[in-house]
Structure formats: C-alpha cells, structure tokens
C-alpha atoms as an extended CHARMM CRD file, in Angstrom:
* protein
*
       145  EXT
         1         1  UNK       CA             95.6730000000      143.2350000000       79.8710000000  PROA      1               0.0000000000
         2         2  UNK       CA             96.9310000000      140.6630000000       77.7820000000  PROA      2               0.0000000000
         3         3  UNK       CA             94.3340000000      138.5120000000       75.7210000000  PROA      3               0.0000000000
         4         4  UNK       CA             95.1900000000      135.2290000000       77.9760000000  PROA      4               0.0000000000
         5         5  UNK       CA             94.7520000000      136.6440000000       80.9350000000  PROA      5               0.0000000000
         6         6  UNK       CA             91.5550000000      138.0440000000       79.8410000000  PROA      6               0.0000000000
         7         7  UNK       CA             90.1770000000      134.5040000000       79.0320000000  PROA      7               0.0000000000
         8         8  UNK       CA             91.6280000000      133.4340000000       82.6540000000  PROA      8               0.0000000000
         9         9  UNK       CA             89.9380000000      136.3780000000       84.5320000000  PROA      9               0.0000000000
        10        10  UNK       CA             86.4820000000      135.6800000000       82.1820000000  PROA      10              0.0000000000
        11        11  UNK       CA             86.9570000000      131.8580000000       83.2550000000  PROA      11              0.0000000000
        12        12  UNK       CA             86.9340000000      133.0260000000       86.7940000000  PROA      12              0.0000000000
        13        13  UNK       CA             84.1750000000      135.4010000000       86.5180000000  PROA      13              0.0000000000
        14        14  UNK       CA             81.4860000000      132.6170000000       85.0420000000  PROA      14              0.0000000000
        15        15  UNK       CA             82.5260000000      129.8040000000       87.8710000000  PROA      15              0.0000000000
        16        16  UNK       CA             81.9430000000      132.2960000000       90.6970000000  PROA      16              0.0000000000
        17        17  UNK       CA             86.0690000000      132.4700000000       91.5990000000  PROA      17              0.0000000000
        18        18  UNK       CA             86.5840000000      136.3250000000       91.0160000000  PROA      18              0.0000000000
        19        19  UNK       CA             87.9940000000      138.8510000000       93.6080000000  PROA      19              0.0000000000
        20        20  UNK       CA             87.2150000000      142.6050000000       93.6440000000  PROA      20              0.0000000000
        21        21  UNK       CA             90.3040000000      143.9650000000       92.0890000000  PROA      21              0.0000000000
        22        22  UNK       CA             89.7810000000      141.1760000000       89.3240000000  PROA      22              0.0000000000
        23        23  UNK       CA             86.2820000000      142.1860000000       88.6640000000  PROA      23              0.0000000000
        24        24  UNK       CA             87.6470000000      146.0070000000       88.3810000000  PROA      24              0.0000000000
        25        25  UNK       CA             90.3930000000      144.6950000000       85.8080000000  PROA      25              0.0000000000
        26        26  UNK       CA             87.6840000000      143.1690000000       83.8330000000  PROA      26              0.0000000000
        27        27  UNK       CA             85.6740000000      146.2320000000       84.2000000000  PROA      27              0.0000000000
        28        28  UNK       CA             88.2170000000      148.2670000000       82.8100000000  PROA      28              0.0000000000
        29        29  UNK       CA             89.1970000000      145.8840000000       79.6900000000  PROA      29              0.0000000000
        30        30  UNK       CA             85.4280000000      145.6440000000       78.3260000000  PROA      30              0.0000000000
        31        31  UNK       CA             85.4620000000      149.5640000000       78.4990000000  PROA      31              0.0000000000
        32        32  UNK       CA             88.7690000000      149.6380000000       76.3540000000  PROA      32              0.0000000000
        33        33  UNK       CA             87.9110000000      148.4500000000       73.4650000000  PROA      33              0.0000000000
        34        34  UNK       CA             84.1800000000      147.4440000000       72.0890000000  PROA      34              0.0000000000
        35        35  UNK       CA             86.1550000000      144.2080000000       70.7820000000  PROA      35              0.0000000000
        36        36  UNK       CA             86.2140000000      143.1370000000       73.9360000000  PROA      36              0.0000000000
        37        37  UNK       CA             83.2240000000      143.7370000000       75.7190000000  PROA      37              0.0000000000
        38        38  UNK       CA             81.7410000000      141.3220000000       72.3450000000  PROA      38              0.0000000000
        39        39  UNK       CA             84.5340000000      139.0560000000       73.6590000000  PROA      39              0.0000000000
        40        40  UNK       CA             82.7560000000      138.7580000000       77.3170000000  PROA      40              0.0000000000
        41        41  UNK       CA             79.3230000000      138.5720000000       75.9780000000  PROA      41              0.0000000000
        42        42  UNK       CA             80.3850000000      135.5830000000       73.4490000000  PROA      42              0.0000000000
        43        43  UNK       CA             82.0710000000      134.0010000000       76.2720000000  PROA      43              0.0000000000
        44        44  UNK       CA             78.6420000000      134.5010000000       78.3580000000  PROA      44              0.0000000000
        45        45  UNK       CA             76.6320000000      133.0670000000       75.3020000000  PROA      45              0.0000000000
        46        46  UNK       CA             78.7350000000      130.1410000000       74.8920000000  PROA      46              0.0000000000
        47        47  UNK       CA             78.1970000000      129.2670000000       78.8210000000  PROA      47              0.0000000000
        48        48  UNK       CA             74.8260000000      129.2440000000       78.8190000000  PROA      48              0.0000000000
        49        49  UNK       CA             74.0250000000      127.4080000000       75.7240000000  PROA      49              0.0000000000
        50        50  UNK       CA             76.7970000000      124.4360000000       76.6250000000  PROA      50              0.0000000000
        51        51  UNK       CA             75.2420000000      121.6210000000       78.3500000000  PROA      51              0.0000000000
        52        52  UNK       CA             77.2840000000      119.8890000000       81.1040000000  PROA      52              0.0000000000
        53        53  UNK       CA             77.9640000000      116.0940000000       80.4180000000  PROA      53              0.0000000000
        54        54  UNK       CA             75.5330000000      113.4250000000       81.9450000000  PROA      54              0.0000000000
        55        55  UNK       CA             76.8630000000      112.1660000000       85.1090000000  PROA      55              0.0000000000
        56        56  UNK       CA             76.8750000000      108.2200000000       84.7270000000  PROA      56              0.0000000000
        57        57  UNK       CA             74.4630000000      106.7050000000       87.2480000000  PROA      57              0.0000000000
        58        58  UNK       CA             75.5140000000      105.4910000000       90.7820000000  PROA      58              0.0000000000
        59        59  UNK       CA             76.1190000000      101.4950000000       90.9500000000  PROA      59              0.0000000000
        60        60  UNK       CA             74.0860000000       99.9030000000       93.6050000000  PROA      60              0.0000000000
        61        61  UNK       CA             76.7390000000       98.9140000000       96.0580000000  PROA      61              0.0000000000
        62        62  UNK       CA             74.9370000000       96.2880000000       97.7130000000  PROA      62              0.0000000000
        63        63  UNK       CA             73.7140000000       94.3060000000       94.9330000000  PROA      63              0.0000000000
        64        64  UNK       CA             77.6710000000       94.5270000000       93.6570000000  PROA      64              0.0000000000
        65        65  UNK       CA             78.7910000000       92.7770000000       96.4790000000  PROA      65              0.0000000000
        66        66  UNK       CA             75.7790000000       90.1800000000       96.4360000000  PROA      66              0.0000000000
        67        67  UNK       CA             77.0380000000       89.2670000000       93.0810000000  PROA      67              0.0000000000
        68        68  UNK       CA             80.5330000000       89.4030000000       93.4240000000  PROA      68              0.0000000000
        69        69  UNK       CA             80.2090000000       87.0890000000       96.8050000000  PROA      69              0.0000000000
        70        70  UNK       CA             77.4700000000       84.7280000000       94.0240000000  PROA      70              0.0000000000
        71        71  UNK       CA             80.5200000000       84.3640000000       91.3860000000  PROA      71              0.0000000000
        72        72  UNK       CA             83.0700000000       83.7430000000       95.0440000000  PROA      72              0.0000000000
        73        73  UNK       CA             80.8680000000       80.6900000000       96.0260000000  PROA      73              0.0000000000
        74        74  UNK       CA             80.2380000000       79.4540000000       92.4320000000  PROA      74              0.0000000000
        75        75  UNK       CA             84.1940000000       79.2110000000       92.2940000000  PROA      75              0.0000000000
        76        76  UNK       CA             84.9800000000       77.8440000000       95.5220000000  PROA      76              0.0000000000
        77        77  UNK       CA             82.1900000000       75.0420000000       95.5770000000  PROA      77              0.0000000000
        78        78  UNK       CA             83.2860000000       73.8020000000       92.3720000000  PROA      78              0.0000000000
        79        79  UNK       CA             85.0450000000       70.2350000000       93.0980000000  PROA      79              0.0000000000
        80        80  UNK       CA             87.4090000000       68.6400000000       90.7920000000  PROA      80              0.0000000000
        81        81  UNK       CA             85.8910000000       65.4980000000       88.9690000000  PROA      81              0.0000000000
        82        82  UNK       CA             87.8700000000       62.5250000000       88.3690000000  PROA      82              0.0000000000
        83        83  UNK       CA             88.6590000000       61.8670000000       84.9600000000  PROA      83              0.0000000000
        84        84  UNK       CA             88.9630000000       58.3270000000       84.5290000000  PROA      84              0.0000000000
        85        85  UNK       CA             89.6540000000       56.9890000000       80.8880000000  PROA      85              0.0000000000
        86        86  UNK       CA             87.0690000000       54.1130000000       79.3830000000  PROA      86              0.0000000000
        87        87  UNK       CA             88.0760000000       50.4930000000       79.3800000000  PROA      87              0.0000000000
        88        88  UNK       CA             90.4070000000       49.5480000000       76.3700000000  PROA      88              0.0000000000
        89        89  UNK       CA             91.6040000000       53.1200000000       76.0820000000  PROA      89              0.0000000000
        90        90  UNK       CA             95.2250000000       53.8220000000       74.5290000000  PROA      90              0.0000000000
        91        91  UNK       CA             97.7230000000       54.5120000000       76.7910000000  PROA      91              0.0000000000
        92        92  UNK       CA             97.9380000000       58.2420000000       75.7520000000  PROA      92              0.0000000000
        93        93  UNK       CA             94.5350000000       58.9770000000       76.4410000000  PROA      93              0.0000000000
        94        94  UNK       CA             94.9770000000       56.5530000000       79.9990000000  PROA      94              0.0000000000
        95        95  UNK       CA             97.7970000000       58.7500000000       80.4070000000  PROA      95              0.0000000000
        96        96  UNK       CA             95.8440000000       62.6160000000       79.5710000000  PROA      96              0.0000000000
        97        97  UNK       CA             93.1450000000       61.0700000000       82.3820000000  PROA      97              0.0000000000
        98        98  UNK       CA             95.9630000000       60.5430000000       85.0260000000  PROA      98              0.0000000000
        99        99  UNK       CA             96.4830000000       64.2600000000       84.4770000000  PROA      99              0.0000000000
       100       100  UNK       CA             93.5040000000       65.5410000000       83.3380000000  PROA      100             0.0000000000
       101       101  UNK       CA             94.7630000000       67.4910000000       80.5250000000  PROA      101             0.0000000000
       102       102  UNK       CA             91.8910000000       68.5930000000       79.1270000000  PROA      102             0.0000000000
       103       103  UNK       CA             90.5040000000       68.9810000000       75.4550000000  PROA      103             0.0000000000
       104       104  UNK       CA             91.9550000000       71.5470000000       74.2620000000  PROA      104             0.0000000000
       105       105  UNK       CA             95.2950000000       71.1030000000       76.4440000000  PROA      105             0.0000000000
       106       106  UNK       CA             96.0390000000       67.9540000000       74.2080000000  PROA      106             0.0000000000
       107       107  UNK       CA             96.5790000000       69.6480000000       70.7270000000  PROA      107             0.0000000000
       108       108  UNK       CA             98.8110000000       72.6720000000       72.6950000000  PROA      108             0.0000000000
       109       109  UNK       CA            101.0360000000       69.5160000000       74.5100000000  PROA      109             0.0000000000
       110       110  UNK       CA            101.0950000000       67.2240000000       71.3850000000  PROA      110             0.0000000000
       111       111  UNK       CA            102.5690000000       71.1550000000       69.1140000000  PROA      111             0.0000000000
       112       112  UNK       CA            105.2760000000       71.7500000000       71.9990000000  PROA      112             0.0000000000
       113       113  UNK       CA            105.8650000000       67.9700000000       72.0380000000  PROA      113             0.0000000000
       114       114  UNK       CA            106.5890000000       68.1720000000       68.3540000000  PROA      114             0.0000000000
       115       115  UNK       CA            108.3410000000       71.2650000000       68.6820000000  PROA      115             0.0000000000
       116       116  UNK       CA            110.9430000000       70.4810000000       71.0600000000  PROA      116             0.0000000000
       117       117  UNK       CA            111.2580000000       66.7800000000       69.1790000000  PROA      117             0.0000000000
       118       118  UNK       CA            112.6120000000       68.9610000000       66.3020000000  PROA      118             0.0000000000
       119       119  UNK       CA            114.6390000000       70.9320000000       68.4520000000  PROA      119             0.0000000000
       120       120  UNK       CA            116.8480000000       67.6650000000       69.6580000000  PROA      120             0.0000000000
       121       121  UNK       CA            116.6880000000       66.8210000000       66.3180000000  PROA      121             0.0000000000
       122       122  UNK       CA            118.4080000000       69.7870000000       64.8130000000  PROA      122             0.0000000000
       123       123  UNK       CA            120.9330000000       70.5630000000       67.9240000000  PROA      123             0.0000000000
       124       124  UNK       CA            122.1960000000       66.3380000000       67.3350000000  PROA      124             0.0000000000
       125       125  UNK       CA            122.3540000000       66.5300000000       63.6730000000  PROA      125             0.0000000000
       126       126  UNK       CA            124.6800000000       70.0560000000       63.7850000000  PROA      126             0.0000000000
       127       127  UNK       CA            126.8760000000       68.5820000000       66.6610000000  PROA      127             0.0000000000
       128       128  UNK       CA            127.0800000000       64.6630000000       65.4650000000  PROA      128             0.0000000000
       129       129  UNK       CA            127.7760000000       66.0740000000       61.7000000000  PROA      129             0.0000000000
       130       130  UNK       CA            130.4720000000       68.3540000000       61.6980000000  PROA      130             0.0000000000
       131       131  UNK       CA            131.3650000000       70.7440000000       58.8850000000  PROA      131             0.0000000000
       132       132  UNK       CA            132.6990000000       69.0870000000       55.8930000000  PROA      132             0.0000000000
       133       133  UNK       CA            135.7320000000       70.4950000000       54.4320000000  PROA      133             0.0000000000
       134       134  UNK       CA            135.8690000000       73.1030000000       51.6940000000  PROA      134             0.0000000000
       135       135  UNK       CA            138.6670000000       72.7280000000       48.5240000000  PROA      135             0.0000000000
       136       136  UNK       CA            139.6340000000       75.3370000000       46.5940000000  PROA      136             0.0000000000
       137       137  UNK       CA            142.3850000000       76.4690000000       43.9820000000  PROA      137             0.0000000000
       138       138  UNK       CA            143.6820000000       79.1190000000       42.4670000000  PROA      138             0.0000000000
       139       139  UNK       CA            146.3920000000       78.7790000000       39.6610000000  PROA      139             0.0000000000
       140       140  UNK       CA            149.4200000000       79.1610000000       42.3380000000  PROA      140             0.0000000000
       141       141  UNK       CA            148.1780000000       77.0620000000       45.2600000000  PROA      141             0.0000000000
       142       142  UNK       CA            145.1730000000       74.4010000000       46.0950000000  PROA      142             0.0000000000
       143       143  UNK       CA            144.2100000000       74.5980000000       49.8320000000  PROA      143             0.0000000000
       144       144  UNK       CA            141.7150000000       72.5020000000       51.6020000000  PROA      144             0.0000000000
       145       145  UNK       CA            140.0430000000       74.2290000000       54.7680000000  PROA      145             0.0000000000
C-alpha cells in the first residue's frame, strides 16, 4: 500500500468511516514494516492532543429581528425638514435651501461646477483657435504647412 493511501485509510480509521476489508489492509501495513505501525501511533497521538476549534456562539434570533425592525422604524419615521434659508441670504445659499443640498454636498457641487467650467473652457479655446501654421526651410525649398 502506497504511503497516500495509507494516510487516507488512517483518516478513515480515526473518524469512525472504515470498512472491514479496510481495517484488514491497515492491519496488514502496520505488520509490514515497524515504520509504519510508528506512523499509525503518531497519527493517533496527534488526534488526541489537537483540540477542535471553538464553535462561535448562536445569535439570538429574536432579539436580531427586534433590532433590525428598531433601525426599520427609525428610518421610515424620519420626515424630511424644510430647509428654508434666513432673511437677507445670497441667492446661492436661497438657492442650496430650495434643494436642500446639504453641507457637505456644496463643496462636491461647487469642484464639479468648476470642473466642467474648465472643461467648456478648454473644448472652445481648441475649436475657436485653430492651429497656427508651421514655416520651415531647407536650402532647396521653404514650405509653409
């Protein structure tokens, strides 16, 4: 029997899986050589010293769905407030309380603003200024392009 399927059969044997004709094979290899009977009983050693992992505790199922349904009606009972801008208020920050763009929504809007501004910018300049023309010589010829 080949070393692998020694380790199979051994696997079998210490989880309770073996068969009688197995249990003869195994029989058979330990009294073959004395290097492998040492091989079962390290095997054996090595089973009953390891120490199965901790299995994590159960959730409590019912208190899940108690707070699960306490974060669903925090969420749906919140109501939109009306964000009205003070008296005498620019008409950018009138405007951010029409849409109640919030905080930190302004600086994002106001970068995008500027970024697409600059965008325009650059796409009117390269159409409305086309390429200017290039001279050059050489001592037979002068060509403009």
């Amino acid at each position: 029997m080949e070393r692998d399927d020694a380790y199979i059969i051994l696997s079998r044997i210490f989880s309770g899986e073996i068969s009688a004709e197995e249990k003869i094979k195994i029989e058979q290899w330990m009294a073959a050589a004395p290097e492998n009977r040492l091989l079962y009983e390290e095997v054996a050693r090595l089973l009953e010293t390891a120490v199965p992992p901790p299995r994590p505790p159960l959730p409590d199922i019912d208190s899940e769905w108690r707070r699960l349904a306490g974060e669903l009606r925090f969420v749906l009972d919140r109501k939109p407030h009306a964000v009205r801008a003070k008296p005498g208020a620019s008409y950018w920050k009138r405007l951010a309380a029409t849409f109640q763009i919030s905080g930190m929504l302004r600086p994002a809007m106001v970068l995008a603003g500027s970024v697409l501004f600059l965008a325009v910018a650059v796409l009117l300049w390269q159409f409305l200024n086309p390429a200017g023309t290039i001279e050059y010589s050489t001592s037979d010829s002068r060509d403009t392009v």
